[in-house]
C-alpha positions in Angstrom: 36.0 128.9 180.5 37.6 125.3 179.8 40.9 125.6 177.9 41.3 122.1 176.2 45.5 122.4 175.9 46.8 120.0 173.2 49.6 117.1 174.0 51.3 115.8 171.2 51.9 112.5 172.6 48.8 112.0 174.1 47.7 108.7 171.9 51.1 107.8 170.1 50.2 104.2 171.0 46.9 104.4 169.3 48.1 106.2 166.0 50.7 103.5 165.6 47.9 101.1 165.6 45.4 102.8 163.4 48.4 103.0 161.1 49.6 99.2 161.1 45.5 98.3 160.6 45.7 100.7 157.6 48.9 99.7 155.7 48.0 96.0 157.0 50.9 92.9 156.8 52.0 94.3 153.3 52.6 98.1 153.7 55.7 97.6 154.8 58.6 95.3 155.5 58.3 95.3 159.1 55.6 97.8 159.7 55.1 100.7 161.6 56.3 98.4 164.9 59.0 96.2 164.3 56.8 93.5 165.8 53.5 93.4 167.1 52.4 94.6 170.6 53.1 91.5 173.5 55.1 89.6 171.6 57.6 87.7 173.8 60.4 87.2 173.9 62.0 90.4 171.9 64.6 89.8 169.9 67.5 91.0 167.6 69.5 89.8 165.0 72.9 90.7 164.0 74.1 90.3 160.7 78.2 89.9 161.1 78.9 88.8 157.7 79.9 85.3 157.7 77.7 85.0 161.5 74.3 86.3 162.9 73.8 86.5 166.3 70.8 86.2 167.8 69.5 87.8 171.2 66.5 87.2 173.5 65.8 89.1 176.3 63.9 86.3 178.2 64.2 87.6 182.5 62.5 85.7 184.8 63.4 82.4 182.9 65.7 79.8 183.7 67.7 77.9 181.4 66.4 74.3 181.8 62.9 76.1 181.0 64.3 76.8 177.3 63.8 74.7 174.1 66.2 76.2 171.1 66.2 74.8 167.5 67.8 75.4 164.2 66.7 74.8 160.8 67.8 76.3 157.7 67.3 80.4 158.1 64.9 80.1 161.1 65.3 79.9 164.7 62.6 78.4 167.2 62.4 79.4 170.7 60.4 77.4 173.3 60.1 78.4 176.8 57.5 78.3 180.0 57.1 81.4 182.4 56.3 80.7 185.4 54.5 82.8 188.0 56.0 84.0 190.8 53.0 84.8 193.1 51.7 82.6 195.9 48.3 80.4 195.2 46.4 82.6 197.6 47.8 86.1 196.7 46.0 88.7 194.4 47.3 90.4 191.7 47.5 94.4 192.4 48.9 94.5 189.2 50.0 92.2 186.5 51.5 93.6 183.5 54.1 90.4 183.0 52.7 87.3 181.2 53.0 83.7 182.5 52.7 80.3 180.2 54.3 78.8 177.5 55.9 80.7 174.6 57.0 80.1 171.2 58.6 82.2 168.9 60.0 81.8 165.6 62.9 84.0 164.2 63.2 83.7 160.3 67.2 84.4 160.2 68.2 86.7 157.0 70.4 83.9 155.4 70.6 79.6 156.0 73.1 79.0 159.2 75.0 75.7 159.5 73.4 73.8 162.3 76.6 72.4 163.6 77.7 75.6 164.5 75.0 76.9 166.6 76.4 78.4 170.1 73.9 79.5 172.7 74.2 81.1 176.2 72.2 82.5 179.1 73.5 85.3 180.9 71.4 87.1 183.2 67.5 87.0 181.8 69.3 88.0 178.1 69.7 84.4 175.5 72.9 85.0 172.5 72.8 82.7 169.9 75.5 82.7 167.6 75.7 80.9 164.6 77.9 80.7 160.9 76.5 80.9 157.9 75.8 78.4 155.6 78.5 77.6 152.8 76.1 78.4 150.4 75.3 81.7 152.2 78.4 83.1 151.9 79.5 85.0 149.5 82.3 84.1 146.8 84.9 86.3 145.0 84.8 86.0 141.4 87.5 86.8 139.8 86.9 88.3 136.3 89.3 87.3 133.5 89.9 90.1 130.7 
């Protein structure tokens, strides 16, 4: 007799993409996955207020390989990945992606441009940056 057994998380990874083909782009803000499968390099931003910071978790990369720019509420980051095998050597396994990147971060408010700090700390890219003056909020005060 063959006893099938059931494992819940068996195909997670293919429910999750049944479900983003389903409620497509639109079903929801960011969709079942926050971003799509392969997408490099991954990314978070921090809303701080009158900052957002910015993260990239970019290993493997160096510095001078990285192209950062500003403009209004989006960040764009440019890099090349290089591969770290020999000419003659065959892959066993190759689960890490070589090339050229590009990814574009829309930011949840306009930043000034002038205030744009970035550094490269172990494999991981912080960007901070200020907000916009017109960004920011304002106190009103309400006269009675």
């Amino acid at each position: 007799m063959l006893l099938n057994s059931w494992f819940p998380f068996f195909d997670v990874a293919k429910t999750l993409d049944e479900m983003d083909r389903m409620f497509g782009t639109r079903g929801a803000p960011l969709g079942v996955r926050s971003v799509p499968r392969g997408t490099f390099p991954a990314m978070n931003v921090y809303d701080h207020g009158d900052s957002v910071t910015l993260t990239a978790e970019i290993p493997g990369v160096k510095a001078d390989d990285l192209d950062l720019s500003v403009l209004n509420d989006s960040v764009t980051l440019k890099g090349q990945r290089n591969a770290h095998a020999g000419e003659n050597d065959r892959y066993y396994r190759r689960e890490r992606p070589t090339g050229s990147f590009n990814r574009t971060m829309t930011l949840p408010d306009p930043v000034d441009p002038d205030s744009v700090k970035a550094e490269y700390n172990r494999g991981v890219l912080k960007v901070t940056m200020s907000k916009a003056a017109e960004a920011k909020a304002k106190k009103i005060q309400i006269k009675s």
